[in-house]
C-alpha positions as CSV (number, residue, x, y, z in Angstrom):
1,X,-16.1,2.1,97.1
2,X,-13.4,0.4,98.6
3,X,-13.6,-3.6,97.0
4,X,-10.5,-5.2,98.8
5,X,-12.7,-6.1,101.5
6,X,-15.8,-7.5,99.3
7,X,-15.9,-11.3,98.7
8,X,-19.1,-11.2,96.2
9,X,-20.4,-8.5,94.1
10,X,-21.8,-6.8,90.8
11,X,-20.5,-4.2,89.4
12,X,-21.3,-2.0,86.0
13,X,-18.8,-1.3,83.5
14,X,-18.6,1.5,81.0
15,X,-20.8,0.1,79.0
16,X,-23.7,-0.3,81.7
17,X,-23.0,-4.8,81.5
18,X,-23.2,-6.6,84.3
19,X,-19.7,-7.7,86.1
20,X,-20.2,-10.3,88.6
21,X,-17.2,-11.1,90.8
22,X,-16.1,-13.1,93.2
23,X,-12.5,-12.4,95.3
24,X,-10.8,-15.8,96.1
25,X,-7.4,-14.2,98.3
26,X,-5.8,-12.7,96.0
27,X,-7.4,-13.8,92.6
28,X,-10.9,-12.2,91.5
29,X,-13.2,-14.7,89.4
30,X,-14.9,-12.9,87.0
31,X,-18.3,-13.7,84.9
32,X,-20.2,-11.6,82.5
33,X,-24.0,-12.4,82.5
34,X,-24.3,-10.9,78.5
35,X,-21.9,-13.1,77.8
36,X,-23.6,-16.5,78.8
37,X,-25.9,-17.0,75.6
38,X,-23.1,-16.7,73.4
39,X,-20.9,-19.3,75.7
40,X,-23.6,-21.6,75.0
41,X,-24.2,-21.2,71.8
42,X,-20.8,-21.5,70.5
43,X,-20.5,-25.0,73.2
44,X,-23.3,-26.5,71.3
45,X,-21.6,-28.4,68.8
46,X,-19.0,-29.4,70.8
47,X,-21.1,-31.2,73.6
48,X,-22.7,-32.5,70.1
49,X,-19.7,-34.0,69.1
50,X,-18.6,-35.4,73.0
51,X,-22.1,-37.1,72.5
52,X,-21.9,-38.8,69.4
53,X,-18.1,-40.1,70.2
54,X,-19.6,-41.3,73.5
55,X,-22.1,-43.0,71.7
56,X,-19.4,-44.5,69.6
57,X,-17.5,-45.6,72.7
58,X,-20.2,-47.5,74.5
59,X,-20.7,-49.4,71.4
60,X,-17.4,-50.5,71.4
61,X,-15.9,-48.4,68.1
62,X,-13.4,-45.9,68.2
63,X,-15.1,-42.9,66.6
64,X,-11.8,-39.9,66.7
65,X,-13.6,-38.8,64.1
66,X,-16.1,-36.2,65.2
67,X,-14.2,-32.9,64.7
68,X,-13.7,-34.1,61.2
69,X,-17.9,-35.0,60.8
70,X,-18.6,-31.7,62.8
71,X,-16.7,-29.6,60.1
72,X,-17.9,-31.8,57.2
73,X,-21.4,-31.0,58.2
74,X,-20.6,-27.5,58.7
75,X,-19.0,-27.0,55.5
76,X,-22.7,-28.2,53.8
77,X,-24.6,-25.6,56.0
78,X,-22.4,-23.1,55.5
79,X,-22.9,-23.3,51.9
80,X,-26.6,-23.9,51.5
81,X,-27.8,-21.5,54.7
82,X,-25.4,-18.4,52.7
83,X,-26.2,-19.5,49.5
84,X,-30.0,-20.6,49.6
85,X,-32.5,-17.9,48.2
86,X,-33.9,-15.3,51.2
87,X,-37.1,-15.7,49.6
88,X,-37.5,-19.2,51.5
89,X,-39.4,-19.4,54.4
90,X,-37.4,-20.6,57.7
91,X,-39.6,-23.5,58.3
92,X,-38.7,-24.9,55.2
93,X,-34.9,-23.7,54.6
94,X,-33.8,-24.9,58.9
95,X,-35.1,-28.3,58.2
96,X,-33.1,-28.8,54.8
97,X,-30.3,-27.4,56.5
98,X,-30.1,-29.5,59.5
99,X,-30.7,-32.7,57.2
100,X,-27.5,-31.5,55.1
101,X,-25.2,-31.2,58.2
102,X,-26.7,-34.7,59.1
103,X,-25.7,-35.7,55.5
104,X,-22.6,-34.6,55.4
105,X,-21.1,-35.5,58.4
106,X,-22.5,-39.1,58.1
107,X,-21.2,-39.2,54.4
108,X,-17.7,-38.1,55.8
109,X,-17.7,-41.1,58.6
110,X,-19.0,-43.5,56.5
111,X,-15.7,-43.2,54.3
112,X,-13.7,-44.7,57.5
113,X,-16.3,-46.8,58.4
114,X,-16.6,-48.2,54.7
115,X,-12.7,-49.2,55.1
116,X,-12.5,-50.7,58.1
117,X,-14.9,-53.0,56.9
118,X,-13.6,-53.8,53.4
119,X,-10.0,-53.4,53.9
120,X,-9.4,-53.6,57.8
121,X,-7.8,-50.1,58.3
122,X,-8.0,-49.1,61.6
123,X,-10.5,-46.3,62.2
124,X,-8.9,-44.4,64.8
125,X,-5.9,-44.1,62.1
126,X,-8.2,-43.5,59.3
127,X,-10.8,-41.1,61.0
128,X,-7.5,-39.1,62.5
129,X,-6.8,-38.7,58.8
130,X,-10.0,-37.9,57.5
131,X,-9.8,-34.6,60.7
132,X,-6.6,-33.0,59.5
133,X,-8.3,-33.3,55.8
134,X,-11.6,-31.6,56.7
135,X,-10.2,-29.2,58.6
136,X,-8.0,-28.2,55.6
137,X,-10.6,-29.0,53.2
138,X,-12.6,-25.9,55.6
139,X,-9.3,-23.6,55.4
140,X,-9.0,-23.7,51.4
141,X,-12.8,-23.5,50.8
142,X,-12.8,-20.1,53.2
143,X,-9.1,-18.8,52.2
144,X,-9.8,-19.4,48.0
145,X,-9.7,-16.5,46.1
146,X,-9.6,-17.9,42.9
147,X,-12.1,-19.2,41.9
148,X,-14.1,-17.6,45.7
149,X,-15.4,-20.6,46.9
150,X,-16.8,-20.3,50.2
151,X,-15.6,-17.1,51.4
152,X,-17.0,-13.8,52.7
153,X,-15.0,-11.1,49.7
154,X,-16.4,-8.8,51.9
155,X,-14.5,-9.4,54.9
156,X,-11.4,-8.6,56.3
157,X,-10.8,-11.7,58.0
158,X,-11.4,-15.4,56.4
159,X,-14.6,-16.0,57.3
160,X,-17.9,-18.3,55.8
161,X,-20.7,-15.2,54.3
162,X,-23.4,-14.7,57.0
163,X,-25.7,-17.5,57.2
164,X,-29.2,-16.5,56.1
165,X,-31.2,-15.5,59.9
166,X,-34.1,-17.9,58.5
């Protein structure tokens, strides 16, 4: 079938998904329907994250901070949803999860918070800081290979070990 002349269409590809496209001239937007769920899943925590620094602004602080709370929070599920016995049930283990992220990400924000108001740092300097240092605190707890920390040793690539589906 000739597709110069379609605008708007669906096609299959070899492995029977869904290709919707649309021809703009001489451009073709693509989208892939199977694709969606995982768009949004892997968006979550980054509309989480525009929220809370949104939330910061319209109280009037500064919070730059996010990315480094988003990983610090990460870095406590990571370790208790891969570590945590598979004998728990999920309605106990997502809870204490979830209050861990929530834990850990306030922890790591209350550091800046804590000195800007007993010292007077600046919190957009201090929670700039305190990203670059989760974000390599993350890289050495999933790149350690002695002692293995928080890595996957069966992996090729570094990667976190697969989170518990509880």
């Amino acid at each position: 079938k000739d597709l110069k002349s379609t605008t708007f269409g669906i096609l299959q590809n070899d492995q029977d998904l869904e290709v919707m496209f649309l021809q703009l001239g001489d451009r073709v937007l693509l989208f892939f329907p199977a694709n969606l769920e995982k768009t949004i899943v892997r968006a979550i925590p980054f509309i989480i994250a525009g929220l809370a620094v949104g939330l910061g602004f319209k109280a009037g602080l500064f919070n730059i901070g996010a990315e480094g709370q988003l990983y610090a929070g990460a870095i406590a599920v990571a370790a208790i949803g891969a570590f945590a016995s598979p004998d728990i049930p999920g309605l106990i283990l997502l809870p204490i999860v979830i209050l861990a992220g929530i834990l850990a990400g306030f922890l790591w924000g209350a550091v800046p918070g804590a000195l800007k108001a007993y010292s007077g740092a600046h919190e957009v300097i201090t929670t700039i800081m305190f990203n670059f240092i989760s974000i390599l605190i993350v890289d050495w707890l999933v790149k350690s290979t002695d002692p293995v920390l928080l890595a996957d040793t069966e992996s090729s690539v570094p990667k976190t070990p697969e989170i518990l589906s509880s």
